[in-house]
C-alpha positions in Angstrom: -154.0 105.1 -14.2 -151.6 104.9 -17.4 -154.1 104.6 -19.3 -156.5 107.4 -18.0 -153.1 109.8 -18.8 -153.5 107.9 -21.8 -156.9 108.9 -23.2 -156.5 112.3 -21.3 -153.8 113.4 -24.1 -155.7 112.2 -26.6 -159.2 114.0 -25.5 -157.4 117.6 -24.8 -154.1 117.5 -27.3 -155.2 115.0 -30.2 -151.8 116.0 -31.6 -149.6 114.0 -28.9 -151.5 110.5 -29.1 -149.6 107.6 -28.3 -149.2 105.9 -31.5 -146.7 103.6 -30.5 -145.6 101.7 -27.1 -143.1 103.7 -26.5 -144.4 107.2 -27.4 -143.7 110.4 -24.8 -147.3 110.7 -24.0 -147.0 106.5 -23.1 -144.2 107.1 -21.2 -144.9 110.2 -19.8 -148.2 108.6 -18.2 -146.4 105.8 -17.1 -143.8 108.2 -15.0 -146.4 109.8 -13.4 -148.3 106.5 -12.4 -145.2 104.9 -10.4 -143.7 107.9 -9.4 -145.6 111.1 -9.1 -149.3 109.4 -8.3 -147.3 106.1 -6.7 -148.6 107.1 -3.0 -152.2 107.9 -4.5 -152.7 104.6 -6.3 -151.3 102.3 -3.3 -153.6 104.4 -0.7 -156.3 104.0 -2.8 -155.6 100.0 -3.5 -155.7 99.3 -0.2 -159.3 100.2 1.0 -161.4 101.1 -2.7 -162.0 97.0 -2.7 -163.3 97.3 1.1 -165.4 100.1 0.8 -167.1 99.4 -2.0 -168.0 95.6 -0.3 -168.9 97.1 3.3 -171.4 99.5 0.7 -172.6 96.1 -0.8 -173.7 95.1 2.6 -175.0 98.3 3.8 -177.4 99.0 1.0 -179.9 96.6 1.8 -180.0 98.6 5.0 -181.0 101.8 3.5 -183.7 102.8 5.7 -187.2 103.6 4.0 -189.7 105.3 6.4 -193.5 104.4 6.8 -195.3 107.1 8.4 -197.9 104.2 9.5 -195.4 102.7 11.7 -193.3 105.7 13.5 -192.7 104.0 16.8 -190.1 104.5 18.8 -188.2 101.1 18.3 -188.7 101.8 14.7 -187.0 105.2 14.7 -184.6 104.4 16.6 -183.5 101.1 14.0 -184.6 104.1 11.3 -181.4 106.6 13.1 -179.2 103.6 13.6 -179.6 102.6 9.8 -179.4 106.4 8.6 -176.5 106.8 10.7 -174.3 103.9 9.4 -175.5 104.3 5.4 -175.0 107.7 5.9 -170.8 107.2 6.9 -170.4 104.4 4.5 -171.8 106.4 1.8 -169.2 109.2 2.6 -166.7 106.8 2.4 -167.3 105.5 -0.7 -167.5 109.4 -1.9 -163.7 109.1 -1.4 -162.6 105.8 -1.9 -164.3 104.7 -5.6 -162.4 103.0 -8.7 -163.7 106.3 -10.6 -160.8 108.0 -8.3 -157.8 106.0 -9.7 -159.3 107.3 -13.6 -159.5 111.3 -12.0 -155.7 110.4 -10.7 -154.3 109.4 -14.2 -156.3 112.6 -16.1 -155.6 115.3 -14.0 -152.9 114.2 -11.5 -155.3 114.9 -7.8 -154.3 113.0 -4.5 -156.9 110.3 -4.5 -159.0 111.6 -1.5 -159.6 114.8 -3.3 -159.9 112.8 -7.0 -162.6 111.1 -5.3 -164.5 113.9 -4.1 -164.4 115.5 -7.2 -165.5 112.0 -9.3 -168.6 111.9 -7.2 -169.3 115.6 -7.4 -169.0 115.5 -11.1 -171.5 112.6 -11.7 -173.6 114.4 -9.6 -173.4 117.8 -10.8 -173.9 115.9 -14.4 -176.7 113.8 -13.2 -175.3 110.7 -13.9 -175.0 109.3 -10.6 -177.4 106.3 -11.1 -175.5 105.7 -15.1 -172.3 105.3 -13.8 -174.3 102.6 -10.9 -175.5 100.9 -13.5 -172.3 100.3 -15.3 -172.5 97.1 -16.7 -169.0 97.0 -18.8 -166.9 95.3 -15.4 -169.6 92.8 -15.0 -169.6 92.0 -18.8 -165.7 91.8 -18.9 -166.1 89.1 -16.2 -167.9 86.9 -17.5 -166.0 87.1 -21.0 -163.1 86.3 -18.5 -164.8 83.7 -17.0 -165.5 82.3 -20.4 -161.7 82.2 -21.1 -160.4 81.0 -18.4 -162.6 77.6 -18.5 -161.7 77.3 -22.6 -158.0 77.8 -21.1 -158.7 74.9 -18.5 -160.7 72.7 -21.4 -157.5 73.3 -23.2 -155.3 72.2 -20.3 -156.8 69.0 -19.8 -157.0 68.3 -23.6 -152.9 68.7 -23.8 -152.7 66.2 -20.5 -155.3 63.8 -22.6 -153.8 63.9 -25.6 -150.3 64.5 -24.9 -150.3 62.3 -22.3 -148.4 65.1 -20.1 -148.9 65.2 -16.6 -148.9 68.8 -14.5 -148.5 66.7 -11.5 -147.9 63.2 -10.1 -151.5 62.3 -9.1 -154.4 60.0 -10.0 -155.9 60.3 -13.6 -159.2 61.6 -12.0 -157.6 64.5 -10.1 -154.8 65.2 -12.6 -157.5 66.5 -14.6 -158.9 68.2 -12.0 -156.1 69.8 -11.5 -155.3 70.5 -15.1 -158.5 72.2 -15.4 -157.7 74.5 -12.3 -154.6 75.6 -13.6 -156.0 76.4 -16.6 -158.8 78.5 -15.5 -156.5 80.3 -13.3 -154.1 81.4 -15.7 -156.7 82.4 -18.2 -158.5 84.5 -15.5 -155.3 86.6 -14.9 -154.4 87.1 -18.2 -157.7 87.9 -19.2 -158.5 89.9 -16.4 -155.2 91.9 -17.1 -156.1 92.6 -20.5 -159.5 93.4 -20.0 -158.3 95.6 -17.2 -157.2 98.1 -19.8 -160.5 98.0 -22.0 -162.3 98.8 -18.7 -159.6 101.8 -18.0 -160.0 103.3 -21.3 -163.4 103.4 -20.8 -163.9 105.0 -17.3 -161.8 107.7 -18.8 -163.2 108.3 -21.8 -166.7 108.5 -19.3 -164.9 110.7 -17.2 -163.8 113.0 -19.6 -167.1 113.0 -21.3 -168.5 114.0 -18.5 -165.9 116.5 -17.6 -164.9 118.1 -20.8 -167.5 117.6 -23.4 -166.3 120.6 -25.3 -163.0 119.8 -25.6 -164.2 116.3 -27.2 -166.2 118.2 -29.9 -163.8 120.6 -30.8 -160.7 118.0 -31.1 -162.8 114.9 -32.2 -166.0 116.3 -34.0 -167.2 112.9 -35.6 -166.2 111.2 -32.6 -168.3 113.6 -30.2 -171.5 113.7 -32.4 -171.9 109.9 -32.2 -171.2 108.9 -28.4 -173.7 112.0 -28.1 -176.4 110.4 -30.0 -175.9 106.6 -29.0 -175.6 108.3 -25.0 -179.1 110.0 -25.6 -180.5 106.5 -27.3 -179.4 105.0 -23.7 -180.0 107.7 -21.5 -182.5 110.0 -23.1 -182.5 113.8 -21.3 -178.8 112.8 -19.7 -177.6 114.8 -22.5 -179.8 118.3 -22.0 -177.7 120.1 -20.0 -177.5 123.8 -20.6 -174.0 124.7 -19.4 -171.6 122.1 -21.5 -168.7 123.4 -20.6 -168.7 121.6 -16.9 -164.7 121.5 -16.4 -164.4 119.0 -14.2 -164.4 121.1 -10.9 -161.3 122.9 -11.8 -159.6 119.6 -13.5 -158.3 121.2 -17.0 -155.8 123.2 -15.3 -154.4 120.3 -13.5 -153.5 118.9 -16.6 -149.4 118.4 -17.1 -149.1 116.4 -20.5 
């Protein structure tokens, strides 16, 4: 959320970026993430992760009629699965990790920064690009990659050091070793990576939201994530009103 309120000054008042760690517009965003949007973030920890896995399980569910089989069983599975898709999608309306990037730019309660995520992407057409977003999944697998170089390395110091991280066989001091390492490398890199995968919601976000505003303060900038977007995602990029303002967003914003 910091760094959404981050990249929000930046893409509406290039002249307060936060050039240093402990910059106003740094600070600022920080503030507002553990005091003013405190309640917002918690409520939205606590059940984004278990909606987004109950619409993991529910998706294969998604009914799909057959006109050549409308019996009554069938349509009566068919209600049952439009029924339950049909309240798990309007959940995750609410409660998605695009919310928590609409809380840091524009300062919403997290039900209504939900709402207003999903209608954007919608209104936008970008629904199915921001499904297929394959940065998190990428970022995971670099982590992944770090953490077991972190637990190569932690068995290498026992081996070679002939240090110990607990009193137990050879064969499962290493195993151990290894796990710690892996561990520790996941959190950090998952911490760090955290904020690379911020940064980029919000500048999505934003692009979506306020492409005007990114042309007029960061021409260069604008006119190439416009042409590598339409390399990606030819025709996402003909819209003919580009001055969406993020349902009302822009006069939200307090930096």
């Amino acid at each position: 959320v910091t760094v959404a309120g981050v990249i929000g000054s930046w893409w509406f008042k290039p002249e307060t970026e936060a050039t240093s760690p402990c910059s106003k517009e740094l600070m600022f965003s920080f503030q507002r993430s553990t005091v003013l949007s405190f309640g917002s973030i918690c409520f939205g920890s606590l059940l984004v992760g278990f909606v987004q896995i109950l619409r993991q399980f529910v998706e294969p569910m998604r009914p799909n009629r057959d006109e050549t089989v409308l019996m009554c069983l069938h349509e009566c599975l068919v209600c049952f699965q439009e029924c339950l898709v049909s309240c798990i999608d309007g959940l995750a309306e609410s409660f998605n990790p695009w919310a928590f990037t609409y809380v840091g730019v524009y300062g919403y309660g997290f039900l209504e920064a939900g709402h207003h995520a999903t209608e954007l992407f919608r209104r936008r057409g970008w629904s199915m690009i921001v499904t297929d977003d394959l940065i998190p999944n990428v970022l995971f697998i670099l982590s992944l990659v770090i953490g077991g170089v972190t637990g190569l390395f932690a068995v290498l110091v026992e081996v070679l050091e002939n240090f110990q991280f607990v009193a137990m066989p050879e064969s499962s001091s290493s195993l151990v070793a290894f796990l710690a390492g892996l561990v520790i490398g996941l959190i950090v890199s998952s911490v760090l990576f955290g904020l690379i995968s911020s940064a980029v919601n919000a500048v999505i976000v934003c692009f979506a939201g306020s492409p005007v505003e990114f042309d007029r303060n960061h021409h260069e900038l604008s006119h190439e994530m416009r042409n590598s977007w339409r390399e990606v995602w030819p025709g996402c990029m003909d819209v003919h009103d580009m001055k969406i303002s993020a349902m009302e967003g822009v006069s939200r914003l307090n930096f």
